[in-house]
N, C-alpha and C positions, 0 to 999 in steps of 0.2 A: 785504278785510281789515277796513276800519271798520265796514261794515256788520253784518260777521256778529259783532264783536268790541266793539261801540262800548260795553255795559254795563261792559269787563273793562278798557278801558282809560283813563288818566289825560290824558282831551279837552285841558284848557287844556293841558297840559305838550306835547302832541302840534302843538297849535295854534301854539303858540308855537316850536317849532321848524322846525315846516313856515313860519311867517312869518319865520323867521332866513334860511331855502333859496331864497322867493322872492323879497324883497329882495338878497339876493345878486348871485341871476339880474339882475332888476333894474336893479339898480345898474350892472352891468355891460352891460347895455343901453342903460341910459342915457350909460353912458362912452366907447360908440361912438358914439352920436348925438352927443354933445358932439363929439367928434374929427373928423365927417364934415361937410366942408365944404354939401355937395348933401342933407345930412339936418338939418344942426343945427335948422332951421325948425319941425319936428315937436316941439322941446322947447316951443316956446312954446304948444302945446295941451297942454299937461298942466298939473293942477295942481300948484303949488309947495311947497303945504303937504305933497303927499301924497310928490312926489320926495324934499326936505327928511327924511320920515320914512323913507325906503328908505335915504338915502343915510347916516343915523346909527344905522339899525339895523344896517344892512351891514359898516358899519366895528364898529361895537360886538360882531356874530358873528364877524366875521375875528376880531378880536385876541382874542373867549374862544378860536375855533379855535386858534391859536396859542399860547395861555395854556397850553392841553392838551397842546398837541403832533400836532393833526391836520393844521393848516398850517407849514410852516417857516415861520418867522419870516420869513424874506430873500423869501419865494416872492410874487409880484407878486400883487393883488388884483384884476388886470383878466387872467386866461389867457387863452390863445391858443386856445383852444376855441370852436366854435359856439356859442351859449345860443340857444336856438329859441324866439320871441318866442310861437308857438303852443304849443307844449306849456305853456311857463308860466303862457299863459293860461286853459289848459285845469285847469293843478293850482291856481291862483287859484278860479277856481268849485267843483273839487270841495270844497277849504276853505272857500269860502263855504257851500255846502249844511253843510258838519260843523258849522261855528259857531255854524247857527244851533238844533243841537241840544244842544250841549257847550259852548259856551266863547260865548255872548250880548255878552259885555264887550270881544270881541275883530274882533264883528260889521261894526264901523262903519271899518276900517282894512282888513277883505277886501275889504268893497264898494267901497271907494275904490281899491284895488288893480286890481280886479275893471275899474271904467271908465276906470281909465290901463291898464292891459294890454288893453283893448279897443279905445282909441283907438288903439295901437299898432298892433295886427290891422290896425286898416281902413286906418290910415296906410300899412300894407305893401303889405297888399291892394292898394290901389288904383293903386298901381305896377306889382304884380305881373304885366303883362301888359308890361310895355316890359321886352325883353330887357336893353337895356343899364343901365338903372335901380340905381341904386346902394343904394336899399334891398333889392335881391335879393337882397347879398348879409351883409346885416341883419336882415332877415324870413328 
C-alpha cells in the first residue's frame, strides 16, 4: 500500500498515527512488564526518555479515541488481549523505512522505538527456549 501509493498519500498524517498504534501497543507492554514480578528487570534496559514518550503519547491517543467515541470512556487502557512484541517490532521498522522518505522530523522517535522494541525481541528471545519462562507468555 505505501509503496505503490506513497506520492498520493498525506506521510506525516500517516506517520503520526501509526506512532499513536505503536505506543499504544507499547505502553501496554510495558504495563505487563511493570506488573510481572520475574520480568519487571527488563524495564531497567530501556531507555526512560523513550518509555516516558510511549507512555504520554498513549494516554494522549486513548483519551482523543475516546474524545471521538472509538473507545468507551469506562473501557480499561491495558485489554486483555495478546499485543505481540514481534509484530510491533516488525511495524516499528516498516515506519522507520517510511520516515525516512515522508515525515524526516518524525525519524529520530521511530529509531528510538525501533531499539526498545528490539531490546525487547532479544529480551524475549532469549528466554524463549525455557518452557516455563515467564516471558513466554509476553513475547
Amino acid at each position: 500500500l505505501t509503496t505503490n501509493s506513497l506520492s498520493t498519500m498525506d506521510v506525516p498524517m500517516f506517520v503520526s498515527h501509526a506512532l499513536d498504534i505503536c505506543c499504544r501497543r507499547l505502553q501496554h507492554i510495558l504495563w505487563k512488564l511493570q506488573r510481572s514480578s520475574p520480568l519487571r528487570h527488563y524495564l531497567s534496559m530501556l531507555d526512560a526518555d523513550t518509555c516516558q514518550y510511549i507512555r504520554d503519547r498513549a494516554e494522549e491517543s486513548i483519551s482523543l479515541c475516546q474524545k471521538h467515541g472509538i473507545y468507551p470512556s469506562g473501557q480499561s487502557q491495558h485489554p486483555q488481549q495478546h499485543v505481540s512484541i514481534t509484530h510491533t517490532h516488525s511495524f516499528v521498522l516498516r515506519l522507520l523505512s517510511l520516515v525516512a522518505v515522508g515525515a524526516p522530523q518524525e525519524r529520530v522517535m521511530v529509531h528510538s522505538l525501533s531499539i526498545l522494541t528490539g531490546t525487547l525481541m532479544k529480551a524475549g528471545l532469549a528466554e524463549e527456549h525455557d518452557k516455563s519462562s515467564p516471558a513466554r507468555m509476553l513475547f
